[in-house]
Every structure is written in structure tokens, then in C-alpha cells.
C-alpha positions in Angstrom: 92.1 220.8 260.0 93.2 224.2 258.2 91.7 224.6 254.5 93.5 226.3 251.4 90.9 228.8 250.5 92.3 231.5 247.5 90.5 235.1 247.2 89.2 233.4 243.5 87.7 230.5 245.7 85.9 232.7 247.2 84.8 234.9 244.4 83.6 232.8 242.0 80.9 231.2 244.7 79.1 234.8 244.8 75.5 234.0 244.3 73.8 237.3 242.3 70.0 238.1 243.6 67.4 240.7 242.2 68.8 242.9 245.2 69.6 246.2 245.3 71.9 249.0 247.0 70.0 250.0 250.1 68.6 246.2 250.7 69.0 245.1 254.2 69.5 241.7 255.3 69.4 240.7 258.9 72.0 237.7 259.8 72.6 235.5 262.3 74.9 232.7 260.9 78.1 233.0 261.9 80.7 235.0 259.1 83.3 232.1 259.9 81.0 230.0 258.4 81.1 229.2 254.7 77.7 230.1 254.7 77.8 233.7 255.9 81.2 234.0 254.2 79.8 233.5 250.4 76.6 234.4 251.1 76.8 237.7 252.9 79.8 239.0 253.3 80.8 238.1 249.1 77.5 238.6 247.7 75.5 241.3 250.0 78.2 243.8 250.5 79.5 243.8 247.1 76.0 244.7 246.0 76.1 247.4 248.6 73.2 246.0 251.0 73.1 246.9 254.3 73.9 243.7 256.7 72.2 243.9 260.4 74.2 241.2 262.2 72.4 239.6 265.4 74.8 239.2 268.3 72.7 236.6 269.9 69.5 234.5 268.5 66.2 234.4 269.7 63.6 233.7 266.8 62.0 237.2 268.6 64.1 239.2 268.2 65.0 238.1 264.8 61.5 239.1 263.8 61.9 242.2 265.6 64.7 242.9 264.0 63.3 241.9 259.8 60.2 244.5 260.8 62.1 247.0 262.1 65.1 247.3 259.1 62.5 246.3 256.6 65.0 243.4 255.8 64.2 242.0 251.9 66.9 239.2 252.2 67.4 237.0 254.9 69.4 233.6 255.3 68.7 230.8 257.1 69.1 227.5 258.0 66.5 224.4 258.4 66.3 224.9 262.3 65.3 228.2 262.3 62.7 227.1 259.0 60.8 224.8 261.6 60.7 227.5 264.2 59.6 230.2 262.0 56.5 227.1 260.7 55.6 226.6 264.1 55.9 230.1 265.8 52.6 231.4 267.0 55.0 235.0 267.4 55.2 235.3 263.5 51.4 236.9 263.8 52.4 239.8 265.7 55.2 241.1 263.5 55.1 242.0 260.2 57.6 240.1 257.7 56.5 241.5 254.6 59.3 242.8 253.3 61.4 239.7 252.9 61.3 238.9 249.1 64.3 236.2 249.7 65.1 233.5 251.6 68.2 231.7 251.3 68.1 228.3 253.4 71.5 226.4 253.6 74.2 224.9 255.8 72.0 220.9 255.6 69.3 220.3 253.4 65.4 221.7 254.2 63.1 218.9 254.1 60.0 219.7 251.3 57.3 219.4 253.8 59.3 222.8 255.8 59.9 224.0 252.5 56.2 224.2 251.4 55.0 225.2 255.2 57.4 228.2 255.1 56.5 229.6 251.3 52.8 229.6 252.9 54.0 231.3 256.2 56.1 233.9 254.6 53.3 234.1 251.6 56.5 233.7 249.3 56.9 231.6 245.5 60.8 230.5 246.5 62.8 229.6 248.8 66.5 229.4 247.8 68.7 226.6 248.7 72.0 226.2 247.7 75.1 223.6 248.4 78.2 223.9 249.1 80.6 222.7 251.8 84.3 224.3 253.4 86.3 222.5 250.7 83.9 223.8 247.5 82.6 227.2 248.6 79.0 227.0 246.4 78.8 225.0 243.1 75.1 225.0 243.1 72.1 227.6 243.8 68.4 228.3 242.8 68.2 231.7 241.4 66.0 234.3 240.4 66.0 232.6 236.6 66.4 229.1 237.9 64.1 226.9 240.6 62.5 224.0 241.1 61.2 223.3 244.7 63.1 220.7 246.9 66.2 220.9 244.3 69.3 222.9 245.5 70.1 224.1 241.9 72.0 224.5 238.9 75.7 224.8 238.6 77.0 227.8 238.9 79.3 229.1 235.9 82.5 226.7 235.9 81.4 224.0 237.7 81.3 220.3 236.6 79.4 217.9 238.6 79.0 214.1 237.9 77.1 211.8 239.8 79.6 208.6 240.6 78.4 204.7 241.9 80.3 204.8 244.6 81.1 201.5 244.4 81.7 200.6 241.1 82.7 204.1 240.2 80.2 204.2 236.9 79.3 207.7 236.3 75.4 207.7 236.5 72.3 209.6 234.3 69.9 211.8 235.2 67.6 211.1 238.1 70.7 208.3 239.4 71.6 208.2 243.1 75.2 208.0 244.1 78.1 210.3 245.3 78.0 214.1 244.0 81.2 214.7 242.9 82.6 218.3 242.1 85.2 220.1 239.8 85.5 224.0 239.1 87.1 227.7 240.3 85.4 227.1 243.6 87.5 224.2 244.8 89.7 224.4 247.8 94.1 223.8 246.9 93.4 221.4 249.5 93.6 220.6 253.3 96.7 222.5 255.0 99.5 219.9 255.5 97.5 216.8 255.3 98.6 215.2 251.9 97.0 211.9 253.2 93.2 213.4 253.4 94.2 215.4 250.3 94.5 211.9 248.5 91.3 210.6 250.3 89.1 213.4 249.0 90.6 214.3 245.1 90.6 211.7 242.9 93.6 210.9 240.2 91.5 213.2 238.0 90.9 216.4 240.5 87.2 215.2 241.3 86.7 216.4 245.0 84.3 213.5 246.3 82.0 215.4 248.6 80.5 212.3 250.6 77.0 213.5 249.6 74.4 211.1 247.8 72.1 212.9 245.1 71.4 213.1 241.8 71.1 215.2 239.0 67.5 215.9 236.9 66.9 215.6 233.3 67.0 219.4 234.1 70.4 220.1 235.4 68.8 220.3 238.9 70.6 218.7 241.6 69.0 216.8 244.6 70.5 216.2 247.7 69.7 212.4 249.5 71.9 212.2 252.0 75.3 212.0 253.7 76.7 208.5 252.1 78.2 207.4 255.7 74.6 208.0 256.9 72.7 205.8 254.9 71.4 202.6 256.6 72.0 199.2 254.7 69.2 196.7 255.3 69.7 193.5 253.7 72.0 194.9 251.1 69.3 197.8 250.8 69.8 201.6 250.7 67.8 203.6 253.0 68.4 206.9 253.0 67.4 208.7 256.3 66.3 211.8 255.0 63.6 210.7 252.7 62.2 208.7 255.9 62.4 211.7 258.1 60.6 214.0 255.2 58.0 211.4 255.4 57.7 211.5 259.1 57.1 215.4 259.0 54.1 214.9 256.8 51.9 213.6 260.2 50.2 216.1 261.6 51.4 214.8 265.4 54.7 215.3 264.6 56.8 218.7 265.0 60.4 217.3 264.0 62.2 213.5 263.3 65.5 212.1 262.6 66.1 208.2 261.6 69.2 206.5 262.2 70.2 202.7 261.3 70.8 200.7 264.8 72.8 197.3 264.7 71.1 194.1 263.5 72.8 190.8 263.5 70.2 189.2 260.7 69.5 192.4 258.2 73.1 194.7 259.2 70.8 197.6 260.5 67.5 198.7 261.3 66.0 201.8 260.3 64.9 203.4 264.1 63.3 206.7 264.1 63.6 209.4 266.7 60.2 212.3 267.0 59.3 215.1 268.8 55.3 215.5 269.2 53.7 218.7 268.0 52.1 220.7 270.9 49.4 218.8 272.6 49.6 215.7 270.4 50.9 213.5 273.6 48.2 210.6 272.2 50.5 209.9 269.5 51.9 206.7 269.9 54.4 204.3 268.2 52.3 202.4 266.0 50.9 205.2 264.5 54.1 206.7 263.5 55.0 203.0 262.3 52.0 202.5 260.5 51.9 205.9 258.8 55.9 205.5 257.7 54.6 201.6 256.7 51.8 202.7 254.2 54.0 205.0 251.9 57.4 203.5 251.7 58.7 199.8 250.2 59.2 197.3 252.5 62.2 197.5 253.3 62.1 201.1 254.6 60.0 200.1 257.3 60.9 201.7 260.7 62.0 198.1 262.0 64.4 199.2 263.9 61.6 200.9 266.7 59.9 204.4 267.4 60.9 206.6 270.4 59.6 209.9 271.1 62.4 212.3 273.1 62.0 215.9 273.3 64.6 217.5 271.2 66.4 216.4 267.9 70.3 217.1 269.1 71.6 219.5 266.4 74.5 221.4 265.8 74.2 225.2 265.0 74.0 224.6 261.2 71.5 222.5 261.5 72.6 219.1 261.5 70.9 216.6 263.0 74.0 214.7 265.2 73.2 211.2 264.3 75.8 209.7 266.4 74.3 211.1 269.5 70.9 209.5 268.6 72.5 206.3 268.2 74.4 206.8 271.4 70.5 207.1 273.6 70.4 205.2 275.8 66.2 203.7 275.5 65.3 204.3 279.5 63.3 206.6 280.8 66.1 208.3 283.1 67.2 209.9 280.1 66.2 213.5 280.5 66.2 213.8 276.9 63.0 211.4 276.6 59.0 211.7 276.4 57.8 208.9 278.0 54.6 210.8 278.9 53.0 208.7 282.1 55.4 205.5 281.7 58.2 203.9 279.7 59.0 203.8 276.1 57.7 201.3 274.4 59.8 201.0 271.3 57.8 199.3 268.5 59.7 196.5 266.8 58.6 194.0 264.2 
């Protein structure tokens, strides 16, 4: 699908840092991407900062690379946060010349967030959002932040917060879909009038498909995709604030939820992990009991536990939902830990 992207598009989504001419910034996100594109290629090289672009990623060389440039600005995405966390290589370089981080492309869970601030012995990191079709509407800044939140508004942008089924616009600190006007806006998709139609409004609101809200500060919080949240018995769950939860056990090193078919409730919250190093005594109903004793009742992981070795991504970050809900649960899969035996998926 081609998008109708104008030069003011672009420029108006610049986010301004306390950066310099002379900065470096080492980058390995693509510039096709709408991340690199606003954020590096708009912003850095206007300012005049020196851009060191990695030709291929290994989270060595990337640290290699920040020590050796003396890079004070680097952007990444929430992969690359939850390597740099867990990397016992970060002890052998020296990283203490980044002053920014800018963390986009999916949303950075707070427990990552808080991990890498102490890692990087940093007050911030900077998350934004933005998608293809809106460039950036919203960014922490130097003069603007609060931790888990992806920002304020940059100049010119409207947000509002919609029901999406009623279509009530909601308060502060409301769930529902984060809609967006402003300068930043795509002209639309490139001959497709009929998704045109499906993602503008009568009134020019592009509907971004995102579930947040909006603080009594002007902050905006991202929840989740709204195709990706699980309905249990008329109940919203959103997987993100499970997964955020499952991150806070020390066994576990990352975790992705998806909602799996139920004939009685319409779906089941089901949670996929990874074990940290060496935690292989981890087992199901410790992950369901820990998830059980801080969420309401119907967030419960009823829907099972499995453990596989890798939460399938795509290069942005994205945990790939469909492919979780696509496992098959046997232990042929090369995909799953099932330690000594089986999977023993805990239901209720």
C-alpha cells in the first residue's frame, strides 16, 4: 500500500533535543522506516549531528561503535531495550556519553523502561508515537516527561480519545481509540479511496487503531492495538498491561499474551515466556499465580502458560501475535522449552 507523504508532513514531525552540531548518533533502524526517517534523517542532520549508520546489528558492535564515536544520542526500539537490560557485554564498554535515548517503533514496557535508566545511569528515556500515516504527533522532550507516557502533542496536533463503540469522546485518564488530527497527517493511502474512508472519519480524524488515554496532564498513554485486545466475558483485557506484569518476575526474561478461542467466555487470556538464564525451575503455576495476585479476576491467565524460547518479532519490535496464536502446544515445535518433558499448559 503506497502512502501520500508531503515534504510538510515530514517537517512538522521534527522532534528538537538539547543536541548540538558535532553530536553523533549511531543508528541502526532502517531510514525507510518512519522512525529513522523523522527521527534522524529530519531532526539529527538538520541540527548538523554526525549520524554513524550500522550496516548490520549485533548489540556488540553497537556498543563498540557508541564508545568509539562518543555517540550522545542514540535511537532504539524495545528489542534492543531488553538486550541492552540483560547484556553482561554492556560492562566492558563504556556508554557514557549517551545523554539520549529515544525508544520507538511499539511501545517499551515500564519495567524495561526503569531497568534501562539504571543500566545507562540516565533520568529519561524518550518515547514517542507515531505511525506511517501520522509521522510523530506525540514525544517526551527535554521540557516535557513523565515515565511510561509517550508525550505531549506536538505543536498542531489535536488528539481525542473516542469509545470506539459508541463513539463518545472520553476525559482524561479514559481508555478508547487515540484518534489524531494536525500538519503531520498523511493526504491519504495512494489509490485506495475505500481504506481512505475506513481510516478518516467524516470530520478528518485519522483513527489510528491504538487504545490509550490521555492524563489530566496532556500525557498520552499507549494500551494497546484495539484488534489485540482480548474480550473475556464482555471484558477488556489489554495484553500489554499483562505482559508488563509478567516482566516484573524475576524468572522471566521476556512475555507476550494473546486471547485463544473459548466457546463459554469468547477468549482466554494465554500467556507465552521466555525464562531468564538459569531459571529452568520456573514453572506454570508460578507465573499463573504471580499474574493471579495483582490483576482482577478476570485478567487471569485462564487461557494457559507455555514457556518457548523466543517471542517472534518483527524488526520494529512487534511482538507477531498471530504467530503465537498459530503454536501449535507439542513439544516437536522447535520453538518450545519443555525442559525434560511436555508442556504442561496450566488451565483453570
Amino acid at each position: 500500500m503506497g502512502y501520500i507523504i508531503t515534504f510538510i508532513n515530514i517537517l512538522v514531525s521534527r522532534v528538537t533535543r538539547k543536541v548540538k552540531r558535532g553530536d553523533v548518533s549511531v543508528l541502526f533502524v532502517p531510514l525507510y522506516h518512519i522512525f529513522g526517517l523523522h527521527c534522524a534523517l529530519s531532526s539529527e542532520l538538520a541540527l548538523g549531528m554526525t549520524i554513524v549508520i550500522m550496516s548490520k546489528f549485533t548489540i556488540e558492535e553497537y556498543y563498540i561503535l557508541i564508545q568509539t564515536h562518543k555517540a550522545s544520542l542514540i535511537h532504539i526500539v524495545p528489542p534492543v531495550a531488553v538486550m541492552i537490560v540483560n547484556s553482561p557485554l554492556l560492562d566492558k564498554y563504556d556508554l557514557s556519553s549517551v545523554r539520549h535515548v529515544m525508544c520507538g517503533a511499539a511501545a517499551l514496557k515500564t519495567v524495561v523502561e526503569i531497568k534501562l535508566k539504571e543500566r545507562l545511569n540516565l533520568d529519561c528515556i524518550y518515547q514517542g508515537y507515531g505511525m506511517t500515516e501520522m509521522g510523530v504527533s506525540h514525544a517526551n522532550t527535554d521540557t516535557f516527561y513523565k515515565m511510561g507516557s509517550c508525550g505531549k502533542a506536538l505543536r498542531g496536533v489535536e488528539v481525542k480519545i473516542e469509545d470506539p463503540k459508541t463513539k463518545v469522546i472520553l476525559g482524561a485518564n479514559l481508555r478508547g481509540e487515540i484518534c489524531i488530527k494536525g500538519p503531520q497527517v498523511m493526504l491519504g493511502y495512494l489509490g485506495r479511496p475505500d481504506a481512505n474512508r475506513e481510516i478518516f472519519d467524516k470530520e478528518g480524524w485519522l483513527h489510528t487503531g491504538d487504545v490509550g488515554y490521555v492524563d489530566e496532564d496532556g500525557f498520552l498513554f499507549i494500551v494497546d492495538r484495539l484488534k489485540e485486545i482480548i474480550k473475556y466475558k464482555g471484558n477488556q483485557v489489554p495484553p500489554a498491561y499483562l505482559e508488563d506484569i509478567l516482566l516484573k518476575h524475576p524468572g522471566v526474561k521476556d512475555a507476550a499474551v494473546v486471547g485463544v478461542p473459548d466457546a463459554h467466555a469468547g477468549e482466554l487470556p494465554k500467556a507465552f515466556v521466555v525464562r531468564n538464564d538459569g531459571m529452568n525451575n520456573v514453572d506454570e503455576q508460578q507465573i499463573f499465580d504471580f499474574v493471579e495476585d495483582r490483576v482482577p479476576p478476570y485478567m487471569k491467565l485462564r487461557g494457559g502458560v507455555e514457556f518457548i524460547r523466543e517471542i517472534p518479532k518483527n524488526p520494529t519490535g512487534k511482538i507477531l501475535r498471530r504467530k503465537l496464536r498459530e503454536f501449535p502446544m507439542r513439544d516437536e515445535n522447535d520453538n518450545i522449552d519443555n525442559g525434560s518433558g511436555p508442556i504442561q499448559v496450566h488451565r483453570l
